[in-house]
Structure formats: C-alpha cells, structure tokens
VOFIFI-177950 format. One record per residue (C-alpha): residue number from 1; chain; x, y, z. Coordinates in Angstrom, 2 decimals. Each point is the difference from the previous one (the first is absolute). Last residue first. Layout:
<recs>
+-----+---+---------+---------+---------+
!   k ! c !      px !      py !      pz !
+-----+---+---------+---------+---------+
! NUM ! A !       X !       Y !       Z !
...
+-----+---+---------+---------+---------+
</recs>
This chain:
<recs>
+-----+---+---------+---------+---------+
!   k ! c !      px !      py !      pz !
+-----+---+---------+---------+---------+
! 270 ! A !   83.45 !  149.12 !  132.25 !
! 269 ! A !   -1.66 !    0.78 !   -4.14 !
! 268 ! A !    1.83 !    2.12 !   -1.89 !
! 267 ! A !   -2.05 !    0.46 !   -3.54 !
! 266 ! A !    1.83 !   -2.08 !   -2.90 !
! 265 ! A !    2.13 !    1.14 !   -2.52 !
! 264 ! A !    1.53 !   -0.62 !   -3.24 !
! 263 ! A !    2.16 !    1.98 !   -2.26 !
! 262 ! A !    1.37 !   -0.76 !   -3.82 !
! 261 ! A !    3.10 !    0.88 !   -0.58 !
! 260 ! A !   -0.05 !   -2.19 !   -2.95 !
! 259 ! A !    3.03 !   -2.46 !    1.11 !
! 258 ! A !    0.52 !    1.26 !    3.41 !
! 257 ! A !   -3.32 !   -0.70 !    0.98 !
! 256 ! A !   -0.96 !    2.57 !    2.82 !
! 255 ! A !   -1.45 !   -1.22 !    3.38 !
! 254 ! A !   -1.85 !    2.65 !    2.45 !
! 253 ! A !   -1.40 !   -0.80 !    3.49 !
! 252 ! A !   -2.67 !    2.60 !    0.65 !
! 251 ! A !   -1.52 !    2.40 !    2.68 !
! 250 ! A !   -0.26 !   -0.44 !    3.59 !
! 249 ! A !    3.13 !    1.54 !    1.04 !
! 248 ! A !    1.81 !   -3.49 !    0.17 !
! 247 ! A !   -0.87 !   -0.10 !   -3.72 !
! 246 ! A !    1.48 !    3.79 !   -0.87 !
! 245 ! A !    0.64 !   -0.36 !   -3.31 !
! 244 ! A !    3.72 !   -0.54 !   -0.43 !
! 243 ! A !    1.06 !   -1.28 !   -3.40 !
! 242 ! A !    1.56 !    3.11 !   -1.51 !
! 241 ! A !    1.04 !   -0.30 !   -3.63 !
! 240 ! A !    2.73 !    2.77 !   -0.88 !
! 239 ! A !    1.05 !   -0.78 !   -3.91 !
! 238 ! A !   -2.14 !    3.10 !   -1.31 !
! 237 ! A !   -1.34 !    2.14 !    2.94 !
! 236 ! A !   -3.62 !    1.30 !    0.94 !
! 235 ! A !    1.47 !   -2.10 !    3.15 !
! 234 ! A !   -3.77 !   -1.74 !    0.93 !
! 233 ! A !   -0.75 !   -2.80 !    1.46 !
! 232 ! A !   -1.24 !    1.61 !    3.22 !
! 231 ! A !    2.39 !    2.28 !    0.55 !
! 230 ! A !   -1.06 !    0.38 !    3.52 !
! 229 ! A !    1.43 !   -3.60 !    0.50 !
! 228 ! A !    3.48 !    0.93 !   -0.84 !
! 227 ! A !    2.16 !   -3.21 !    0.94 !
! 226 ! A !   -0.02 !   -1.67 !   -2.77 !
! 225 ! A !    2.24 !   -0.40 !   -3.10 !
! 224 ! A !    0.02 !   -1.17 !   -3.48 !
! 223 ! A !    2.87 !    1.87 !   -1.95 !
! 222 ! A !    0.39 !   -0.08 !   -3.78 !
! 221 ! A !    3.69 !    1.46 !   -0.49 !
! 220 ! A !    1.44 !    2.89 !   -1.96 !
! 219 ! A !   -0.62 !    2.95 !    2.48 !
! 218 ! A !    2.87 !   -1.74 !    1.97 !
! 217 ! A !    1.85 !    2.82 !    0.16 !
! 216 ! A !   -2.82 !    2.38 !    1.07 !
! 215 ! A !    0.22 !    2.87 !   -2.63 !
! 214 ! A !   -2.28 !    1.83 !    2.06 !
! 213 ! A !   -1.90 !   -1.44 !    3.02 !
! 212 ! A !   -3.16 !   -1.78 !   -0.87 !
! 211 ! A !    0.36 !   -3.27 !    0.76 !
! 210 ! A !    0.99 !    1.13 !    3.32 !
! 209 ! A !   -3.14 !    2.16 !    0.92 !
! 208 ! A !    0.17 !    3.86 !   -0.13 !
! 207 ! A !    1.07 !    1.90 !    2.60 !
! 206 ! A !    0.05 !    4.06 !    0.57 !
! 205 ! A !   -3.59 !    0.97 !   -0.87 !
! 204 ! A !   -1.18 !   -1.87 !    2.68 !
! 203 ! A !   -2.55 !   -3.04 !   -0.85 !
! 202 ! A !   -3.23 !   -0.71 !   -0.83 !
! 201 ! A !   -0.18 !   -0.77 !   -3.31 !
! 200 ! A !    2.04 !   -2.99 !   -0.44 !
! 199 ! A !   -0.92 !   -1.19 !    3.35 !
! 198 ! A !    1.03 !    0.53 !    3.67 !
! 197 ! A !    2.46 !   -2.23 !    2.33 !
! 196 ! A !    2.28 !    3.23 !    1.33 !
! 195 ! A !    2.59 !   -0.92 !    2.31 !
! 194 ! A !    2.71 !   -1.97 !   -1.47 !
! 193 ! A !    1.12 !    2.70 !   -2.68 !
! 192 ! A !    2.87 !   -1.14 !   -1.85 !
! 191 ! A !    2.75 !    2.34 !   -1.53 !
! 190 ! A !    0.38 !   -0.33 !   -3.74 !
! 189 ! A !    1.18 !    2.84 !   -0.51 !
! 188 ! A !   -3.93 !    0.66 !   -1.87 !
! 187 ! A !   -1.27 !   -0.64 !    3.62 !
! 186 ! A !   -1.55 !   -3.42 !    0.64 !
! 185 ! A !   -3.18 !   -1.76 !    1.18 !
! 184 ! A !   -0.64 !   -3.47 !    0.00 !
! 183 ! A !    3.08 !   -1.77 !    1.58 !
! 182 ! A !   -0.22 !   -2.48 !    2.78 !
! 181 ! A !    1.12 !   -3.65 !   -0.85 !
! 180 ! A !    2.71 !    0.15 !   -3.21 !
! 179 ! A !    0.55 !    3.95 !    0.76 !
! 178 ! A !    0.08 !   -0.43 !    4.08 !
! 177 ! A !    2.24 !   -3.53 !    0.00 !
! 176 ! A !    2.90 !    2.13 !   -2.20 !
! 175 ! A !    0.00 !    2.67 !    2.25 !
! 174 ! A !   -0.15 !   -2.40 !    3.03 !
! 173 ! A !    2.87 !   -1.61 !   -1.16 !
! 172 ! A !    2.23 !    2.92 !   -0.98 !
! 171 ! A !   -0.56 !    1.54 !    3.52 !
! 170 ! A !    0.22 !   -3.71 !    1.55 !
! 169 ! A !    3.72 !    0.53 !   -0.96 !
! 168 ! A !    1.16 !    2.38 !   -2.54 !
! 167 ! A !   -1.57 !    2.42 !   -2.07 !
! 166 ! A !    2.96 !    2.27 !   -2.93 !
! 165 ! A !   -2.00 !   -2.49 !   -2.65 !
! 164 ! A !   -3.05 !    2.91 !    0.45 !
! 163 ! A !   -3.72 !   -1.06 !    0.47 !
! 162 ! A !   -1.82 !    2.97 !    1.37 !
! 161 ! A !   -2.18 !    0.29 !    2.96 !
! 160 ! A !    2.43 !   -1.59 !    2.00 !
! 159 ! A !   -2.08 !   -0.21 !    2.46 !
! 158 ! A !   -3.87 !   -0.94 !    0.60 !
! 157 ! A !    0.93 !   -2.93 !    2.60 !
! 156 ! A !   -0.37 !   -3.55 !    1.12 !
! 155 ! A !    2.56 !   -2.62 !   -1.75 !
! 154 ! A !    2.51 !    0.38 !    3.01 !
! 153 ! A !   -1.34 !   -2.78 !    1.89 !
! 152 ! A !   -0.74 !   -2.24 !   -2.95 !
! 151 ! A !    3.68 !    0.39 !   -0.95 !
! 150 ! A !    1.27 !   -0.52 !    3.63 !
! 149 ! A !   -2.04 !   -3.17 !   -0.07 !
! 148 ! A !    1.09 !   -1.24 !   -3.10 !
! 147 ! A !    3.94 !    0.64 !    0.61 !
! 146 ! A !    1.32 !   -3.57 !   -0.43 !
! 145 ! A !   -1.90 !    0.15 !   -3.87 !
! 144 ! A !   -2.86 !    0.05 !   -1.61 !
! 143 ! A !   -1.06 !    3.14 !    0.73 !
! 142 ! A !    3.04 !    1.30 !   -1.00 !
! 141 ! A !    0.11 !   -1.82 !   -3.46 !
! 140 ! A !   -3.55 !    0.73 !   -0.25 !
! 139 ! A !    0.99 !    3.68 !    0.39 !
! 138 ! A !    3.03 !    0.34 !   -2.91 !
! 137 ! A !   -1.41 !   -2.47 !   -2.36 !
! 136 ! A !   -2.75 !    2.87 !   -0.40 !
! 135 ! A !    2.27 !    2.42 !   -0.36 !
! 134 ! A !    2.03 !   -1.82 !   -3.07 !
! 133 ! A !   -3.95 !   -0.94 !   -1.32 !
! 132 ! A !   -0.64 !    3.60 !    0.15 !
! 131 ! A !    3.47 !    1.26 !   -1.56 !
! 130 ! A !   -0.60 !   -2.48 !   -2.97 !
! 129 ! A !   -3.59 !    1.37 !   -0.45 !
! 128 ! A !    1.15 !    3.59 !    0.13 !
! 127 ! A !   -0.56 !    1.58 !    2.84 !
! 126 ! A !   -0.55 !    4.03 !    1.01 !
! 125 ! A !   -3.10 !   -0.07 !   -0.08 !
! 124 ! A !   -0.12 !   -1.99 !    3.17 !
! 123 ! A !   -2.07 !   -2.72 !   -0.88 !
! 122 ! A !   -3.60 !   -1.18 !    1.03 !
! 121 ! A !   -2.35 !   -1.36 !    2.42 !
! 120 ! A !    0.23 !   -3.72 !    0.28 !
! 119 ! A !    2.08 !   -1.19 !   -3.10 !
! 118 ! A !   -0.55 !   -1.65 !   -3.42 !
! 117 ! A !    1.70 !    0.44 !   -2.81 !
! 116 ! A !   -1.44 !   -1.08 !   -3.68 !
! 115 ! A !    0.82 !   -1.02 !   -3.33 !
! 114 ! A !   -1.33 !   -3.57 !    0.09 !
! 113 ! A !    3.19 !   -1.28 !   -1.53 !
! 112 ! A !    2.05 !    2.68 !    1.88 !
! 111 ! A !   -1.39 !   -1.51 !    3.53 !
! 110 ! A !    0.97 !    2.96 !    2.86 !
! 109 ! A !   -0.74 !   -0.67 !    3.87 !
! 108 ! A !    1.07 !    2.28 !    2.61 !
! 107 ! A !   -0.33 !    0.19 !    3.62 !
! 106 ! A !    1.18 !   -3.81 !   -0.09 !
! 105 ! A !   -1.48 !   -2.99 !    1.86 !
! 104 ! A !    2.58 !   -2.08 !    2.53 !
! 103 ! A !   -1.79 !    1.78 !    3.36 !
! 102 ! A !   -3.25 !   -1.49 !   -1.20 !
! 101 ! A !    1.11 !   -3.37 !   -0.04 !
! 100 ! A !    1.92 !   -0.64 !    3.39 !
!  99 ! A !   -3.24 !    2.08 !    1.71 !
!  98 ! A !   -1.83 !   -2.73 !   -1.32 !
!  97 ! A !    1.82 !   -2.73 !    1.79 !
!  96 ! A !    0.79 !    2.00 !    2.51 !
!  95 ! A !   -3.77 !    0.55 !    0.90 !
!  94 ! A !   -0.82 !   -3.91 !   -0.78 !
!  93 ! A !   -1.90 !   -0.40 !    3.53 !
!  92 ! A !   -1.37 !    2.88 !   -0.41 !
!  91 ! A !    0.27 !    2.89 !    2.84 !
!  90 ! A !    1.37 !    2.57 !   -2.03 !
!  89 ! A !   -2.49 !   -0.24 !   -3.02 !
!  88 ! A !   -2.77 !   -0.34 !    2.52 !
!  87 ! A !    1.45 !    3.74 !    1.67 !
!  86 ! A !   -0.37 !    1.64 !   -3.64 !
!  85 ! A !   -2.64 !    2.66 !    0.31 !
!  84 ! A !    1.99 !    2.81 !    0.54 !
!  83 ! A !   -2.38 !    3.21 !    0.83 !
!  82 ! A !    1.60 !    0.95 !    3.23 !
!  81 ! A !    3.51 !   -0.15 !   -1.59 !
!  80 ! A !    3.20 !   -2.39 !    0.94 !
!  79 ! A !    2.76 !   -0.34 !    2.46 !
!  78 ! A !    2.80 !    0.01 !   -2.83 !
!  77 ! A !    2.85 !   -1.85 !   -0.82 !
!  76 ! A !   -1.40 !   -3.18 !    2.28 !
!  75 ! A !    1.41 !   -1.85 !   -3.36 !
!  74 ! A !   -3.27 !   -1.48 !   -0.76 !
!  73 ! A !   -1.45 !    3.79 !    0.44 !
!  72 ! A !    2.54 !    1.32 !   -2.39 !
!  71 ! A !   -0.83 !   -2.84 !   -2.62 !
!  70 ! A !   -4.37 !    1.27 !    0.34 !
!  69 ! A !    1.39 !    3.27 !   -0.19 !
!  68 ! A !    1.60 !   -0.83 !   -2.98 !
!  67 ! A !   -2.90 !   -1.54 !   -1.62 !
!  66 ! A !   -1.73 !    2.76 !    1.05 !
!  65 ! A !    2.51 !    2.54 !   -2.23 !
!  64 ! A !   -0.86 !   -2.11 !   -2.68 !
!  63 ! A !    2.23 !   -3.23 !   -1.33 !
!  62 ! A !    0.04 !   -1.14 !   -4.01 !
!  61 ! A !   -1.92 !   -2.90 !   -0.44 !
!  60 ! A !    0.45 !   -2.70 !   -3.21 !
!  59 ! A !   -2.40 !   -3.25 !   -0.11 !
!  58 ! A !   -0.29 !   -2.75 !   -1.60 !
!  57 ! A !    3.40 !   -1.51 !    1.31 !
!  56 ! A !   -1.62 !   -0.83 !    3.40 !
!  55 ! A !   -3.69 !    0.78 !    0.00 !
!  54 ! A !    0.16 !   -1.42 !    3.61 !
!  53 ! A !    1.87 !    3.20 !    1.29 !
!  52 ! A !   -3.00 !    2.22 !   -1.60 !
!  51 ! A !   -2.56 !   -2.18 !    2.05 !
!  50 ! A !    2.46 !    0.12 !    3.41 !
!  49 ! A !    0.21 !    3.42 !   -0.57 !
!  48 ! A !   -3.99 !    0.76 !   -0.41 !
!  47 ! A !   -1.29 !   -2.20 !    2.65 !
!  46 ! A !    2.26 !    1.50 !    2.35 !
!  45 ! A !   -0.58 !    3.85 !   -1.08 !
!  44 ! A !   -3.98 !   -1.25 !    0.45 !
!  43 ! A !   -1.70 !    3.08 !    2.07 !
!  42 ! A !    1.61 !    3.18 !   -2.18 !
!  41 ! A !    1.91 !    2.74 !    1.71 !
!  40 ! A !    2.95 !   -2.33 !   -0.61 !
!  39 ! A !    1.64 !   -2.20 !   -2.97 !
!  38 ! A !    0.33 !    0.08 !   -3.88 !
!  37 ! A !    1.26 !    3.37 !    0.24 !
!  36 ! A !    2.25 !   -0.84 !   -3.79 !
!  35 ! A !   -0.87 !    0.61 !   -3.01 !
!  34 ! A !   -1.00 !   -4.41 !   -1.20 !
!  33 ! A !    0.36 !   -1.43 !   -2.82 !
!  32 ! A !   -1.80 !   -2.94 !   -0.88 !
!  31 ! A !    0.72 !   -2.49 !   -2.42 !
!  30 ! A !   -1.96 !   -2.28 !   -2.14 !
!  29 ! A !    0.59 !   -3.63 !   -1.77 !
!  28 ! A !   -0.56 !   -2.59 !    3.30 !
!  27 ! A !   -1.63 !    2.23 !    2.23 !
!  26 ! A !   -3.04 !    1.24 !   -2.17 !
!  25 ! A !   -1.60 !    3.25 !    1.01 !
!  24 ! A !   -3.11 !    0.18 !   -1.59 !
!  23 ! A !   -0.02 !    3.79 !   -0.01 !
!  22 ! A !   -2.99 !    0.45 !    2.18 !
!  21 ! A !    0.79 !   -2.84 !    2.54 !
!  20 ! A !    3.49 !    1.38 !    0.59 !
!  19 ! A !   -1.84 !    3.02 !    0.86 !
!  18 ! A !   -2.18 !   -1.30 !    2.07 !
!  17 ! A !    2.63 !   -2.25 !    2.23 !
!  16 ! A !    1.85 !    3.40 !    0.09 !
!  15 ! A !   -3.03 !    1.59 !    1.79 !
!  14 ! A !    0.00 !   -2.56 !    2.64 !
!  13 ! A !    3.38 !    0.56 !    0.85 !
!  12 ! A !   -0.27 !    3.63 !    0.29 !
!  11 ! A !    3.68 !   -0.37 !    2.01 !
!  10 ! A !    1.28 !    2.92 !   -1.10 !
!   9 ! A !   -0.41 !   -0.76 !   -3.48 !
!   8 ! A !    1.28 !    2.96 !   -1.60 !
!   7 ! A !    0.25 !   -0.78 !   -3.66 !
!   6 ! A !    0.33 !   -2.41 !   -2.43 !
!   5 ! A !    1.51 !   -0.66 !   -3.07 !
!   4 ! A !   -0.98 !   -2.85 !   -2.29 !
!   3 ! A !    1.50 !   -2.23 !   -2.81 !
!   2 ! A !   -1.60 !   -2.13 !   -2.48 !
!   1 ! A !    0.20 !   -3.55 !   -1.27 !
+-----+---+---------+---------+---------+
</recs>
C-alpha cells in the first residue's frame, strides 16, 4: 500500500500509462497524487481526466493554472490561447460532467499522517499552513459559487505582486490563485515575479525561488509541487520536492513515493 505524487501530466497520457506500469501501480491498496496541469499542451488531456476521475477515492489532485484555464474556457471566461489543446475535452459528450469534478478539487492539499502538502506551484512566503488552507477555501469557494464566471474572468493577471490581507475583490483572488498556480520566482519581500521562468542558476541577482525566500513562514512543511519544469527535479532544498519534469516538453514524467521518497520516471513519449 503506497502512495504517489505526480507531476505535470498535461495530457502525456501515454506516458502516465508507463509510469503507472513502472511502479506497479495497484488500484485497490495505492494512491496517486497528482500537482496539478494535468490537462493541455499535451495530445490526451481527455483521456487523462476522465482516467484520474475514474480513480475515484484513490486519488488526490490539487488544480494547475491549466486546469483553470481549462474551467475558464467551460465558463466562456476566456477566448483561449493558440497553443490550447483542449477543444475534445469541450466537445465531449460528458464535458459537464467532468468539468463538475475538476472545478470541486482544492489548490491545496495537506495529509498530517503522511506529513506532506501538496500544491501546484508554491506559497506565498508569507503563509503559514493555516493561513494557506484559509486562502485556499477563499478561491474555490468563489469559483464554486454564483460568481464562477466573473471569477474565471478576472483570474488573468501578474498583479498584486504581493499578498497583503488590506486585497479585496478579484485583487485578493487573483493574488491568492497566482502563488498556489503561478509562483516561481520571488523577491526577498516576498513580491512575486511572474515573468522570468529560468533555473536555480540562471537567474537575476534580485529573485530567488519561493522555497527559498528567507524565513518563509511556512519553511516548516514538506512541499511537493510542480509547475517548474526547468528545475528539473531539482530544489537543492530540504522539504521542497518538485515534481515537474518537463514531460509535455519531451522529457520525463516523474513519480515520487511518499513513503521513502523514492523517485520514478519514465521518458515522455506523445
């Protein structure tokens, strides 16, 4: 009985069937988590939701900012990118179905027997766990609710840069959204940079990744995340595991055993 995480799918279908493969995946007695992005750029984002949907209570997902964008584009929220690749998902017969399922999954997922949180991209430093979950309640609630497609339309945007409890509105929202979905880079404030997607060693002298902000509040926690393909893995950071290797980008689909920490991974293959 084991536990993995998993990151970006983007609809790699194919190269999650491997992976499950390599670790022996059993559905009765495992569970799979999953960081989030498990749709677009990728050719199978249908096969892959209605697979993870099917797993039913084996199975834990925190949302990505393309799983949003795949919500804002059910909600006519948005009019789309050039490089979206998730037109079969809207035209399925059991769209709302499935669209009814992913918008009810958190940003943020902690299990205190298992000792770990899982989230997309990261945390403002700024949060303690109980103010994360609090924030996190805060969006899904929205998004959830009579004002869905006003939320979804507002969601787009680099600003505020800095989480503050003086935000209001779809301000606050998107602030919150941006550092559960978005973040990589930050200033030592605590300010997020949204522009620059570099690695650990290439990067301005200025920003420093989230995990690695000073006296982060939330310093304390073992954090699996995706998101940050050019990291490759790698977060040269205790309690920072980063799941996102860059499948839909031709390299691998990564799993990590939560109970050794033990990775696996399998080549992308589309």
């Amino acid at each position: 009985m084991s536990t993995y995480a998993i990151g970006d799918i983007q609809g790699c279908f194919t190269s999650l069937t491997k992976l499950l493969k390599q670790i022996n995946f059993d559905a009765d007695n495992d569970t799979l988590w999953f960081a989030g992005d498990i749709v677009n750029r990728g050719p199978q984002s249908l096969d892959t939701l209605r697979f993870i949907k099917d797993l039913g209570d084996k199975h834990i997902l925190v949302l990505g900012n393309h799983d949003l964008h795949l919500l804002a584009l059910a909600y006519d929220a948005h009019p789309g990118w050039k490089d979206d690749t998730m037109g079969e998902i809207l035209a399925a017969p059991d769209k709302d179905e499935l669209i009814k399922w992913l918008i009810a999954k958190p940003l943020l997922h902690h299990d205190a027997d298992l000792g770990y949180t899982m989230v997309h991209a990261g945390l403002s430093p700024k949060w303690d766990l109980p103010t994360a979950r609090k924030l996190a309640r805060e969006v899904e609630t929205t998004m959830r609710g009579v004002r869905a497609g006003e939320f979804f339309h507002h969601m787009y945007g680099n600003e505020p840069d800095q989480w503050s409890y003086d935000l209001k509105g779809y301000e606050r929202l998107r602030c919150i959204t941006n550092f559960f979905t978005r973040v990589r880079f930050c200033y030592a404030d605590g300010r997020v940079d949204l522009k620059f997607k570099g690695t650990l060693d290439n990067h301005p002298d200025d920003l420093m990744p989230w995990f690695q902000v000073p006296d982060r509040a939330n310093a304390d926690l073992k954090i699996i995340f995706g998101h940050w393909a050019a990291l490759n893995g790698v977060t040269n950071t205790p309690n920072a595991f980063a799941l996102d290797t860059g499948c839909v980008w031709g390299f691998s689909l990564t799993a990590m055993r939560l109970e050794d920490e033990k990775c696996f991974q399998v080549p992308c293959e589309i």
